[in-house]
ZALUMRO-551024 format. One line per 4 residues: for each residue x, y, z of N, C-alpha, C. Coordinates in pm, 1 decimal, always signed. Layout:
BEGIN
X:Y:Z:X:Y:Z:X:Y:Z; ...;
# end
This chain:
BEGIN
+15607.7:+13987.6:+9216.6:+15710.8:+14069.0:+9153.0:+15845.4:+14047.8:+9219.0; +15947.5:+14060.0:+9122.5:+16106.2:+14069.9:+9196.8:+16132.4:+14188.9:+9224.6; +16152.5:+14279.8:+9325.7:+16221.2:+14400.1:+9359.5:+16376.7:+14413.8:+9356.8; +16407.0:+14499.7:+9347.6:+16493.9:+14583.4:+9358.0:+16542.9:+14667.7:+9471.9;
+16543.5:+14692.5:+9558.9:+16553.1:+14849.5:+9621.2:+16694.1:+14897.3:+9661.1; +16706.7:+15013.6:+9618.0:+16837.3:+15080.5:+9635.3:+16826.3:+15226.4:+9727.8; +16884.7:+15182.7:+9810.0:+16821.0:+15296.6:+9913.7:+16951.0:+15324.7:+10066.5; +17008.3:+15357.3:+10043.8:+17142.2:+15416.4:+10170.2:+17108.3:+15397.8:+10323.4;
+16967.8:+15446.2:+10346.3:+16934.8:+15486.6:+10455.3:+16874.5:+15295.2:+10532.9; +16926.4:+15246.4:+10629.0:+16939.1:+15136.8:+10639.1:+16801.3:+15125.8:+10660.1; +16738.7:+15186.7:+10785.3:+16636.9:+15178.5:+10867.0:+16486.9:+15173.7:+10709.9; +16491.8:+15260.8:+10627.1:+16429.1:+15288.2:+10575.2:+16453.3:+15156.8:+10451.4;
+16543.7:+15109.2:+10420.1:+16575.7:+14970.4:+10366.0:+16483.1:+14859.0:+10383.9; +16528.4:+14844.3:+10527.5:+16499.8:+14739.1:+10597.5:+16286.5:+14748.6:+10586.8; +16258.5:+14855.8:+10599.4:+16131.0:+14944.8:+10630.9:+16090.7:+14846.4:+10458.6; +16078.5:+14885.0:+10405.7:+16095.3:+14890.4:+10238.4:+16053.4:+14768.4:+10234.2;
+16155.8:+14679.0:+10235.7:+16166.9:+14517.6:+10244.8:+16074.2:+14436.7:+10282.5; +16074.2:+14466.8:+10399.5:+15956.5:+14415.8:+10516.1:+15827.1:+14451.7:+10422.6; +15815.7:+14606.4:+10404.2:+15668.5:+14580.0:+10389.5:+15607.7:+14545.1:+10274.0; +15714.0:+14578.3:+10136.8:+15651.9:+14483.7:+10013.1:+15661.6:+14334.6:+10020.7;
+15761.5:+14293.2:+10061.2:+15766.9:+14150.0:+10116.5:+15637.6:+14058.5:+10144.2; +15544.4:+14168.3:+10284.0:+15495.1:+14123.2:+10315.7:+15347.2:+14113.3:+10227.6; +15369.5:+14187.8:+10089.6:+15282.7:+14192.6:+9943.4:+15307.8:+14077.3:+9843.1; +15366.0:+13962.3:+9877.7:+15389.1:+13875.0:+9821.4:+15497.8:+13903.1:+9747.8;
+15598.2:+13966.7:+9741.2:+15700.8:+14031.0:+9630.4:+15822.0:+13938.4:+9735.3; +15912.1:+13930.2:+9607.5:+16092.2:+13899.1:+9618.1:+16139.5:+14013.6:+9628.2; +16167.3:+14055.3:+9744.2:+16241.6:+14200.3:+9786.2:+16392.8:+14167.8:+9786.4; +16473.4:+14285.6:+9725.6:+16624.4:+14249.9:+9772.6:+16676.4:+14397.0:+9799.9;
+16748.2:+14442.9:+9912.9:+16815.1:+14558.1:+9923.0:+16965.3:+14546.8:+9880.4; +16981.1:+14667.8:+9893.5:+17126.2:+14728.0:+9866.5:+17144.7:+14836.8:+9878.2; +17241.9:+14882.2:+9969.8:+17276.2:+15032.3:+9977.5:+17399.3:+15103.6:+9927.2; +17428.4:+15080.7:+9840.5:+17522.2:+15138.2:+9750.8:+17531.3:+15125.5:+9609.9;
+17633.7:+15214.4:+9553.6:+17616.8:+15198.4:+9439.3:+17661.0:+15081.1:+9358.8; +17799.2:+15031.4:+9391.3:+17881.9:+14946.6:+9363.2:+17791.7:+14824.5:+9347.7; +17756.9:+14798.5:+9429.3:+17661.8:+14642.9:+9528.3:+17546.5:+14657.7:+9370.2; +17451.0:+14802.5:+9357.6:+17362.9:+14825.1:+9322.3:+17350.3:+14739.1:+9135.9;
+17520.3:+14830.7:+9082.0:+17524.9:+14821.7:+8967.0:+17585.0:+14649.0:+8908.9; +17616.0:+14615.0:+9018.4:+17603.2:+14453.1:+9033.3:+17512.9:+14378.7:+9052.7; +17435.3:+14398.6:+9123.8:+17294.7:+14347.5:+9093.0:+17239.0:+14368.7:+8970.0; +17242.8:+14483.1:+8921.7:+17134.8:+14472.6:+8802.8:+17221.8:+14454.0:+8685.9;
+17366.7:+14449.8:+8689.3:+17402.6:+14345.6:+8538.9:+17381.9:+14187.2:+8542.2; +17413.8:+14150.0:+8679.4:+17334.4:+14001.0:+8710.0:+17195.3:+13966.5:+8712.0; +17149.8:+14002.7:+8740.7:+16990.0:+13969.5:+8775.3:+16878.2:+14067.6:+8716.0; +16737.4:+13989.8:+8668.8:+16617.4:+14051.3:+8624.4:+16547.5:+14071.0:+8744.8;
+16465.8:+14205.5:+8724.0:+16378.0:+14249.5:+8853.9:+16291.1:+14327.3:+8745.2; +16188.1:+14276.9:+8844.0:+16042.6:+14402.6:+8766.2:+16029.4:+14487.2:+8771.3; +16087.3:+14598.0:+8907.1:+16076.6:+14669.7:+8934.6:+16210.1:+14729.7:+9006.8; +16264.8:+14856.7:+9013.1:+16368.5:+14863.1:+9049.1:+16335.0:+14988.8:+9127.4;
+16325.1:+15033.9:+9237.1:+16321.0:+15135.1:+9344.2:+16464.7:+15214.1:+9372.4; +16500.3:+15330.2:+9301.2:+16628.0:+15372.4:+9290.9:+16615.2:+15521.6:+9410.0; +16750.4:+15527.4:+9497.9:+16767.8:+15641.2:+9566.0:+16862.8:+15716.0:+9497.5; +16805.3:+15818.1:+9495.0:+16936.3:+15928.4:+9370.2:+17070.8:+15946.3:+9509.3;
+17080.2:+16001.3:+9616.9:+17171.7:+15995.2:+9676.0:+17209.5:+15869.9:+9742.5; +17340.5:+15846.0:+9705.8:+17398.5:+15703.5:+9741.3:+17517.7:+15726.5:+9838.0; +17594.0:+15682.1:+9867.2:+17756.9:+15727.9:+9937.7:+17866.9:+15713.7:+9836.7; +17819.9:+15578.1:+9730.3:+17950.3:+15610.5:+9599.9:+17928.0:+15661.2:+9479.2;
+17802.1:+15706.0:+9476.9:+17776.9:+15794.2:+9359.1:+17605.2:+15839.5:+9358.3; +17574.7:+15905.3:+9237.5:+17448.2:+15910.0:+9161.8:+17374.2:+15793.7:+9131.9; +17222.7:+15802.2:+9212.6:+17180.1:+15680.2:+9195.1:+17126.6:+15737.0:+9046.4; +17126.8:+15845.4:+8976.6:+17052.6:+15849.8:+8837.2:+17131.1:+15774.2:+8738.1;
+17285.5:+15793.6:+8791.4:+17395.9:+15679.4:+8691.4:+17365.3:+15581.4:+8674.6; +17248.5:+15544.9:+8758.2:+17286.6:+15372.9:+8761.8:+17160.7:+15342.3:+8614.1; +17053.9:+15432.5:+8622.0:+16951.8:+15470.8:+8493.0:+17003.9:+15371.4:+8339.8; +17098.8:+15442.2:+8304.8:+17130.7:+15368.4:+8142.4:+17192.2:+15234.5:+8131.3;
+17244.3:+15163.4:+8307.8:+17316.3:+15057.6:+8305.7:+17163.3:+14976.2:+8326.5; +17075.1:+15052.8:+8398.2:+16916.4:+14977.3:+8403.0:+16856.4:+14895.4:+8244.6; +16841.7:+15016.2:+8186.1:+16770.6:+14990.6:+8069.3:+16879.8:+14931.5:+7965.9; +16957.9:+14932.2:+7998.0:+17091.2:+14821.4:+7930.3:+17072.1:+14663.6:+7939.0;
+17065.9:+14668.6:+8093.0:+17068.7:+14504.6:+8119.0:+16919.8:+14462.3:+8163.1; +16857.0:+14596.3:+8252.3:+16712.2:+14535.9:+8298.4:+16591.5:+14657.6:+8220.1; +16596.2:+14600.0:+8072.8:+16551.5:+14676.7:+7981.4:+16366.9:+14666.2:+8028.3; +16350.1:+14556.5:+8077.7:+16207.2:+14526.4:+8092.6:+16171.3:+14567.6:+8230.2;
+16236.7:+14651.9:+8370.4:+16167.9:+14652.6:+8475.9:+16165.1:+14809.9:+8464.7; +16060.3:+14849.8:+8569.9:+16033.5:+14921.1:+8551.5:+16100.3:+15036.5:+8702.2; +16119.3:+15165.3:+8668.3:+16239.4:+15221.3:+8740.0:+16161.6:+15320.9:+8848.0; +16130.9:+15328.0:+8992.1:+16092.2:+15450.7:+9048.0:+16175.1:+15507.4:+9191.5;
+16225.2:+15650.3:+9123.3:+16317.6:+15724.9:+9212.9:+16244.0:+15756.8:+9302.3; +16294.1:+15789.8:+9414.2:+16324.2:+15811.7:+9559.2:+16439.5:+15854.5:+9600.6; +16391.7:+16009.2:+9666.6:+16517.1:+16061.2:+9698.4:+16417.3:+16188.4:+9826.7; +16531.1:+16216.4:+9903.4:+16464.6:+16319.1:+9956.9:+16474.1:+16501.5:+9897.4;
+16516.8:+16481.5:+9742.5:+16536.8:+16598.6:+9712.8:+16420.2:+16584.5:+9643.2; +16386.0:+16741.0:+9634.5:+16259.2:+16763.3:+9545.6:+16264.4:+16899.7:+9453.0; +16396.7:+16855.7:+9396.2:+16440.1:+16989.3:+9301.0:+16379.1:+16896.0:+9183.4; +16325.4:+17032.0:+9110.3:+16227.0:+17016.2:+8957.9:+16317.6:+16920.1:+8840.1;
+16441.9:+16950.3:+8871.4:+16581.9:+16950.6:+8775.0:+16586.7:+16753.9:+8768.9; +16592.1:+16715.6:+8892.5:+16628.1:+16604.0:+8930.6:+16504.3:+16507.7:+8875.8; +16437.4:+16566.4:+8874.7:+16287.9:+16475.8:+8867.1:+16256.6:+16456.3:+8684.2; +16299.4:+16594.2:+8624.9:+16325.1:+16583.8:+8496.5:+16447.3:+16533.9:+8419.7;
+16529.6:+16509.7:+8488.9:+16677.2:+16431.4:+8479.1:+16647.1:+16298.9:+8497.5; +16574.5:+16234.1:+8580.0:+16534.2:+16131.8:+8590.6:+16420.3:+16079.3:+8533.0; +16350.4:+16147.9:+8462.0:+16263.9:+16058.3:+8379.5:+16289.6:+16073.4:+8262.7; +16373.7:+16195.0:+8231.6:+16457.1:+16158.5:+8090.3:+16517.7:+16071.6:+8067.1;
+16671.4:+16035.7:+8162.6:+16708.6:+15899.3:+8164.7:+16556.6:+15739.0:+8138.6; +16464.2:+15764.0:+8194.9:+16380.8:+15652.7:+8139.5:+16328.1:+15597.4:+8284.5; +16362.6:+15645.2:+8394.5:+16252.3:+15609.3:+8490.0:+16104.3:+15664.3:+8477.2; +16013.6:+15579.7:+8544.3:+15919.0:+15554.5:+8505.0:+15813.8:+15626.9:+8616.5;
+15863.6:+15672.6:+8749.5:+15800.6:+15753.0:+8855.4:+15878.6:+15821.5:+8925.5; +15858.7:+15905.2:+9011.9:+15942.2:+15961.5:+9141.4:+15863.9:+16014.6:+9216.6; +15903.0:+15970.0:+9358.0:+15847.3:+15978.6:+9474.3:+15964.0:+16014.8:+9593.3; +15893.7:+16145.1:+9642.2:+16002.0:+16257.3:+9747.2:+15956.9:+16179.5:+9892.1;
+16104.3:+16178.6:+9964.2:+16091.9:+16170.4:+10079.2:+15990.0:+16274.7:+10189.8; +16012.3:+16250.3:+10256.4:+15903.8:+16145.8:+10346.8:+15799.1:+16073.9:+10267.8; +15785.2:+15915.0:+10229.0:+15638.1:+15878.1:+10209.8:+15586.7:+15784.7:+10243.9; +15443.1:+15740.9:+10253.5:+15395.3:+15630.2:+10294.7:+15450.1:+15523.7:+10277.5;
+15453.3:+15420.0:+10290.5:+15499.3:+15299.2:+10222.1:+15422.1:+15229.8:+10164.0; +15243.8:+15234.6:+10164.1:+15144.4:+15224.2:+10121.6:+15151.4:+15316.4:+9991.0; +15195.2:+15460.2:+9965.2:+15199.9:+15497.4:+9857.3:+15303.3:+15448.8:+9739.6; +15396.8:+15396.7:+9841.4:+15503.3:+15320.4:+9779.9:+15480.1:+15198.5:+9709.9;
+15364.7:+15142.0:+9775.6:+15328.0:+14995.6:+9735.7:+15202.6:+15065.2:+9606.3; +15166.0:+15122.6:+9613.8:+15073.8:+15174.1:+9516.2:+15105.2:+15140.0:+9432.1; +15252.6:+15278.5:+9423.0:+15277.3:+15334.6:+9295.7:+15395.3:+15231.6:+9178.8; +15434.5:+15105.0:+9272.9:+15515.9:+14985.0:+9234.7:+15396.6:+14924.9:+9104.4;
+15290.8:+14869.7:+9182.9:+15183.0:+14804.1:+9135.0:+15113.4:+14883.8:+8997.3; +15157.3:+14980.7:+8994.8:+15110.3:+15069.0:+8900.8:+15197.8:+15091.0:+8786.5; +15353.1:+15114.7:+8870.0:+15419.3:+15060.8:+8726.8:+15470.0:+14953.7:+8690.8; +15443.6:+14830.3:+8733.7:+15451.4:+14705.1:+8708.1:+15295.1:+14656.7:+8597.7;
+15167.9:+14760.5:+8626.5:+15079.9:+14726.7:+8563.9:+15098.8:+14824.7:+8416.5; +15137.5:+14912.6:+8404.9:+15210.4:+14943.8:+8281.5:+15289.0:+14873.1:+8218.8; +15442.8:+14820.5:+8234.1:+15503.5:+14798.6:+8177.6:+15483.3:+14630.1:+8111.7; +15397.5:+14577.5:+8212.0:+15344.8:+14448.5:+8163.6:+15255.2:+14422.7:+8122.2;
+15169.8:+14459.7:+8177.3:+14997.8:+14448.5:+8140.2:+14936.9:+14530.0:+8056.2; +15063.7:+14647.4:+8007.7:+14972.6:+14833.3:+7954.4:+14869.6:+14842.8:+8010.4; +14891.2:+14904.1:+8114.2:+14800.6:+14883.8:+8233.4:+14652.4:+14841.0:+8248.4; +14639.3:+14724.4:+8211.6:+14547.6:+14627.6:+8209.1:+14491.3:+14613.4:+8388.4;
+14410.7:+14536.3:+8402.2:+14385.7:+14509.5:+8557.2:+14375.2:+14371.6:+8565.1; +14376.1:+14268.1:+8418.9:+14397.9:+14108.3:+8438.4:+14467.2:+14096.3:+8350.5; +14497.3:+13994.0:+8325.8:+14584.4:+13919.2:+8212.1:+14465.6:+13766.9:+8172.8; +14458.6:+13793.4:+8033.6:+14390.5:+13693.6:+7962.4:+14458.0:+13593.8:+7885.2;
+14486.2:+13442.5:+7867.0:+14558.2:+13401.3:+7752.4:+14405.3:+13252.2:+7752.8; +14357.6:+13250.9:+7656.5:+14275.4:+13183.8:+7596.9:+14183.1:+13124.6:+7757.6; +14161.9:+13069.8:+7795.6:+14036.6:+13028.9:+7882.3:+14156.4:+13080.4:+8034.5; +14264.1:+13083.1:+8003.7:+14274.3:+13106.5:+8177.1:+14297.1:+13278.0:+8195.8;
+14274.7:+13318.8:+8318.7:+14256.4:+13459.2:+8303.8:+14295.1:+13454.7:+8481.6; +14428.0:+13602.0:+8484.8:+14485.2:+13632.8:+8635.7:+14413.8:+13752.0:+8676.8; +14424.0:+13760.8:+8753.1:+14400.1:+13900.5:+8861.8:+14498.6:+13938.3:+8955.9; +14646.5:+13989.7:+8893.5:+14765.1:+14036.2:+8992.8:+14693.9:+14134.1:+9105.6;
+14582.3:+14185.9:+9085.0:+14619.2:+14265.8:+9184.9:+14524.0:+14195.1:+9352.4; +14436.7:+14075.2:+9337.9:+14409.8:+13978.9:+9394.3:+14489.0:+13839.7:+9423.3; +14553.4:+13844.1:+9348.6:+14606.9:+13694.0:+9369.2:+14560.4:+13601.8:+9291.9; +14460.3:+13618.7:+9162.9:+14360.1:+13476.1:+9153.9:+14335.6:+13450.6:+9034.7;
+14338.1:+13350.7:+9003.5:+14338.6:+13232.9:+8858.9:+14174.9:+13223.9:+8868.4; +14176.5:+13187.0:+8706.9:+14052.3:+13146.3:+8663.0:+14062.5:+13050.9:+8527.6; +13998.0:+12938.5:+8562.4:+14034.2:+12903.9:+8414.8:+13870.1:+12834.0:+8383.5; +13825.5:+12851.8:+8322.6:+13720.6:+12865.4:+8252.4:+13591.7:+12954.4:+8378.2;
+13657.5:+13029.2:+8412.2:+13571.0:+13093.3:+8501.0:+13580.7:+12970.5:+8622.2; +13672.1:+12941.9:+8637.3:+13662.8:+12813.3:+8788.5:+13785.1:+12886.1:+8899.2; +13777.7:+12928.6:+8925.6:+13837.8:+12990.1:+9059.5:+13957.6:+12859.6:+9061.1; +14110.9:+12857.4:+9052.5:+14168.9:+12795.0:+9117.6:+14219.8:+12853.1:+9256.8;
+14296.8:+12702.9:+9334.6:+14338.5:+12746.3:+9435.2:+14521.3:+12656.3:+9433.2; +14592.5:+12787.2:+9449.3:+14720.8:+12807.1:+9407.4:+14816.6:+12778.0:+9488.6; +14901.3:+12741.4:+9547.4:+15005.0:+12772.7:+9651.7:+15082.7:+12955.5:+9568.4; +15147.7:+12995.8:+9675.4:+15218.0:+13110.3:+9652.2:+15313.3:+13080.8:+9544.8;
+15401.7:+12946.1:+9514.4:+15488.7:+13001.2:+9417.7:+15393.2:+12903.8:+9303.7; +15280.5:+12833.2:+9290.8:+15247.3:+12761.7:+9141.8:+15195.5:+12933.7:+9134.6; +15145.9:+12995.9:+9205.7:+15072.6:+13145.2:+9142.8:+15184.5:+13220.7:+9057.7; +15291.8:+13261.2:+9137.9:+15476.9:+13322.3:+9116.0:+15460.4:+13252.8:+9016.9;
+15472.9:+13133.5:+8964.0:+15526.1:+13063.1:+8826.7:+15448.6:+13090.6:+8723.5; +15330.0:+13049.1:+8748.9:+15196.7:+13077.1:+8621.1:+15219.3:+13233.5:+8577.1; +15197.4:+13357.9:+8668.5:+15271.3:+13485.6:+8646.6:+15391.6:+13502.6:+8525.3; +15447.3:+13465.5:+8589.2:+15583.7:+13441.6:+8544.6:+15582.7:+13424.3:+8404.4;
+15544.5:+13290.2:+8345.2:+15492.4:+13263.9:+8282.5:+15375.8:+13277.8:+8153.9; +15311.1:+13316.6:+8170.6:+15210.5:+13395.6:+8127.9:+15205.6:+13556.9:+8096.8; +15349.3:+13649.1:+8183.0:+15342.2:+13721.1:+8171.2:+15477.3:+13756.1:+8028.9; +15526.0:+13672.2:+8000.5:+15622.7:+13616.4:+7906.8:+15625.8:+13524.2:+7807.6;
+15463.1:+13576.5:+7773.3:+15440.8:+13460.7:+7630.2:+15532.1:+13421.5:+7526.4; +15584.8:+13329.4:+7519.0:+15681.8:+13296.3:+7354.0:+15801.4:+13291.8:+7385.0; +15867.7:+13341.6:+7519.4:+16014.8:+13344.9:+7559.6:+16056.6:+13226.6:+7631.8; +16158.8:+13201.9:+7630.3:+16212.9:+13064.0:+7627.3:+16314.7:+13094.8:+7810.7;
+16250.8:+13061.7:+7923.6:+16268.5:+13096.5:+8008.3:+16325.6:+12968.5:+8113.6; +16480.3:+12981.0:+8074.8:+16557.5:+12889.6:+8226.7:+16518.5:+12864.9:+8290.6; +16571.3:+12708.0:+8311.5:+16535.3:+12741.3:+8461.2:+16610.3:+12809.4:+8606.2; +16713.6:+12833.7:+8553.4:+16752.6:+12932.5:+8631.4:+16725.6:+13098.8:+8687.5;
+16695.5:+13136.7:+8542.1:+16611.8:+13236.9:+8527.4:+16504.1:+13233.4:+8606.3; +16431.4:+13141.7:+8636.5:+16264.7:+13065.5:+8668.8:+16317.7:+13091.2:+8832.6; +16386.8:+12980.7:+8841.7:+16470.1:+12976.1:+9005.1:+16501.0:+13089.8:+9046.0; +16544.0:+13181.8:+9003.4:+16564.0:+13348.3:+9059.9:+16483.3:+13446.1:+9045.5;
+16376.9:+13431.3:+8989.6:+16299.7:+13517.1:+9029.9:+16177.7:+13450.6:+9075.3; +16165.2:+13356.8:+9106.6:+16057.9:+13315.3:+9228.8:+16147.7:+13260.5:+9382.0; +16238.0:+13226.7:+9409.4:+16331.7:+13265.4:+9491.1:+16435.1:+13351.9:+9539.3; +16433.7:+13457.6:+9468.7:+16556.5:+13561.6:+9479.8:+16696.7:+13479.3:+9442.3;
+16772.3:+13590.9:+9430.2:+16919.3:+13609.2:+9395.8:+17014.1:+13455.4:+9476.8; +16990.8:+13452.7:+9571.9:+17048.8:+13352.7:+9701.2:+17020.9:+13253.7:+9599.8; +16946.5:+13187.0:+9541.0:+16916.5:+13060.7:+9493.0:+17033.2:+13020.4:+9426.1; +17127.5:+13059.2:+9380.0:+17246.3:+13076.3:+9337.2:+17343.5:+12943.0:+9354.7;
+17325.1:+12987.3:+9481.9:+17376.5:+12868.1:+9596.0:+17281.3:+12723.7:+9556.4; +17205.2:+12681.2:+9529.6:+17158.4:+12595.6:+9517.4:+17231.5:+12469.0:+9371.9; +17218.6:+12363.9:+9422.6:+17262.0:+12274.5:+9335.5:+17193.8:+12209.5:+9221.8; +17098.1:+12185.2:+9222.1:+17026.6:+12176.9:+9142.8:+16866.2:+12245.4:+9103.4;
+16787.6:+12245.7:+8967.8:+16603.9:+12293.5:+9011.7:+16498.6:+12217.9:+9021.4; +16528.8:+12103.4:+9095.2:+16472.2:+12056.9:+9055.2:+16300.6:+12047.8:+9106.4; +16302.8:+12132.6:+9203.1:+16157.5:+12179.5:+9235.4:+16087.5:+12241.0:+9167.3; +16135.2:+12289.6:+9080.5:+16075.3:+12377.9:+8949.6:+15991.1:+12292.5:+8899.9;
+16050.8:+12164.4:+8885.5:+15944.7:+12046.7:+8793.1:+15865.1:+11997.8:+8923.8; +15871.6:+12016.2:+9001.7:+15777.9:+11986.3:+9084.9:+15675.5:+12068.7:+9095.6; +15669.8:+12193.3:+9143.6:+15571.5:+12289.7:+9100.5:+15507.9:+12346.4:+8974.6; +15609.4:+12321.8:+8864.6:+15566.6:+12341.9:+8732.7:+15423.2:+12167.7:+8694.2;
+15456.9:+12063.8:+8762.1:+15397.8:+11930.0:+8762.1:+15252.1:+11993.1:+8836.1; +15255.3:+12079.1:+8959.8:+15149.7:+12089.8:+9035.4:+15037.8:+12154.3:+9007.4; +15096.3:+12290.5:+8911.8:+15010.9:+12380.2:+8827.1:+14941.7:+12327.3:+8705.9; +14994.7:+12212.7:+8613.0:+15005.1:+12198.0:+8505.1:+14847.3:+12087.8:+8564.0;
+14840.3:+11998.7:+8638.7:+14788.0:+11917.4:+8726.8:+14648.8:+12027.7:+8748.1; +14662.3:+12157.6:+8833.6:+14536.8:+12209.7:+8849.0:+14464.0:+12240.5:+8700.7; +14562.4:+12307.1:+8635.7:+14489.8:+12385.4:+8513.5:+14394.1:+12283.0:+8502.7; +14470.7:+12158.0:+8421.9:+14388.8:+12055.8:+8360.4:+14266.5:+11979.3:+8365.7;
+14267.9:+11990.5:+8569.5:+14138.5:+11930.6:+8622.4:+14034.6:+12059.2:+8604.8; +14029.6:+12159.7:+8579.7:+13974.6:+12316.7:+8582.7:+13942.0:+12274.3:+8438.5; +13991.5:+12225.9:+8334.8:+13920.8:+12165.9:+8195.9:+14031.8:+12266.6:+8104.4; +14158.5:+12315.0:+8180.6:+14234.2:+12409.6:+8083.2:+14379.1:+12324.9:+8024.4;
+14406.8:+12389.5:+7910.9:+14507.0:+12299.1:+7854.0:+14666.0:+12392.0:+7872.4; +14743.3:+12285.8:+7883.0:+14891.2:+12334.5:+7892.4:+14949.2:+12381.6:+7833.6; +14989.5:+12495.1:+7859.0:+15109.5:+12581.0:+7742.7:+15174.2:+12613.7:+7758.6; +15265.5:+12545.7:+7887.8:+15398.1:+12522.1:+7912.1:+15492.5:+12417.8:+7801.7;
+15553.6:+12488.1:+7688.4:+15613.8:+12358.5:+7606.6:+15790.3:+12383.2:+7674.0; +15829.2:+12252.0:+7689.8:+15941.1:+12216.3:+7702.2:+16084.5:+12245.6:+7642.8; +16157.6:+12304.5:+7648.7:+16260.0:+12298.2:+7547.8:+16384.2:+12239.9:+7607.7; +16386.6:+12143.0:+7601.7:+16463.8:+12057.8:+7623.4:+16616.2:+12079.0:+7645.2;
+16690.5:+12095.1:+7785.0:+16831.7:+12108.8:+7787.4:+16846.8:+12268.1:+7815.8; +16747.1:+12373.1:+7792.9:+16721.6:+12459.9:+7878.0:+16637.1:+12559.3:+7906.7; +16477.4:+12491.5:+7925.2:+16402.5:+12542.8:+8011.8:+16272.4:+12512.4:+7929.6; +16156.0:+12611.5:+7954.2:+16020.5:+12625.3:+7938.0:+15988.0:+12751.8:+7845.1;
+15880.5:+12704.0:+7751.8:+15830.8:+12838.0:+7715.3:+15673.1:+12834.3:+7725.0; +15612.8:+12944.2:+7757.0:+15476.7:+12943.6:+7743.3:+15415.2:+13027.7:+7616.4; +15318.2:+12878.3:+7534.9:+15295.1:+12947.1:+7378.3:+15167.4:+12850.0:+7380.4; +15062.7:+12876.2:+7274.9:+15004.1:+12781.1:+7225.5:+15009.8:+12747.6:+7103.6;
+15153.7:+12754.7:+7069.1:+15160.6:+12689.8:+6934.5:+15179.7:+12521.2:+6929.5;
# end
């Protein structure tokens, strides 16, 4: 998954980062609002971790600029207030959970995975597309019932991929959310076809067929038409 997190409190940022990070996720912080509402008119994220108190405003403001530009991720507040008002203000706007300070970060990682398995999967526990079949919440491919074995980003890509049947997906698009935002900086993708070459390579020996089609001049779509 690509994260989001918007959160003031540095220590607890940094806290955040580290430990979905260390869940296989593209973590990115930001502690403000300004920074915040720039990120998400630039960039897609799956998930967006919002703090209602910010230093330049209402993190609930930032809500309708969400579902504006990052209509598809899914939104969960964090705040240390736990007034009734706020919690119903915020899921009116269209977030999708809220979770009061002090909390685990394990509950944190839960409750991500949970609405990432809603908003993509309707909360499914695999993803099926004709003989190959995922398990996000393991890590693991199957394609005719054959266990592949993945590097971290052919897994990130196939995801990716698969979780975006029929859409016609950049490669830039592709490049930023299996590398984060920074990739920016980069000059060309051309590792994309390298790892997109590596996956396409396993499926096939596994006896599965490709449904990565090409669109030529800008990017990939995954279909079996």
């Amino acid at each position: 998954m690509k994260i989001l997190i918007i959160e003031d409190q540095q220590d607890l940022l940094e806290a955040i980062v580290t430990y979905l990070g260390r869940e296989n996720n593209i973590c990115e912080g930001v502690g403000d609002f300004d920074t915040a509402s720039e990120k998400v008119s630039l960039y897609q994220y799956d998930v967006i971790i919002l703090d209602i108190m910010l230093p330049d405003g209402n993190g609930l403001d930032l809500i309708p600029l969400i579902k504006k530009e990052n209509a598809e991720a899914g939104v969960i507040i964090v705040s240390a207030r736990n007034a009734l008002d706020d919690k119903i203000s915020g899921l009116d706007l269209g977030a999708d959970d809220y979770l009061t300070k002090p909390f685990h970060l394990s509950e944190l990682n839960a409750r991500v995975k949970a609405v990432w398995r809603r908003k993509k999967l309707n909360g499914k526990q695999e993803i099926v597309f004709s003989e190959i079949k995922l398990l996000p919440e393991r890590r693991e491919v199957y394609v005719n019932d054959k266990k592949l074995t993945l590097t971290r980003k052919e897994y990130d890509l196939l995801l990716f991929f698969i979780s975006n049947p029929g859409r016609i997906l950049t490669k830039e698009a592709i490049a930023e959310h299996l590398w984060g935002d920074y990739i920016d900086m980069a000059d060309h993708f051309d590792f994309i076809y390298t790892h997109l070459n590596n996956l396409r390579r396993k499926i096939k020996q596994a006896g599965g067929n490709n449904y990565v089609q090409t669109v030529y001049g800008v990017g990939y779509k995954w279909t079996n038409e």
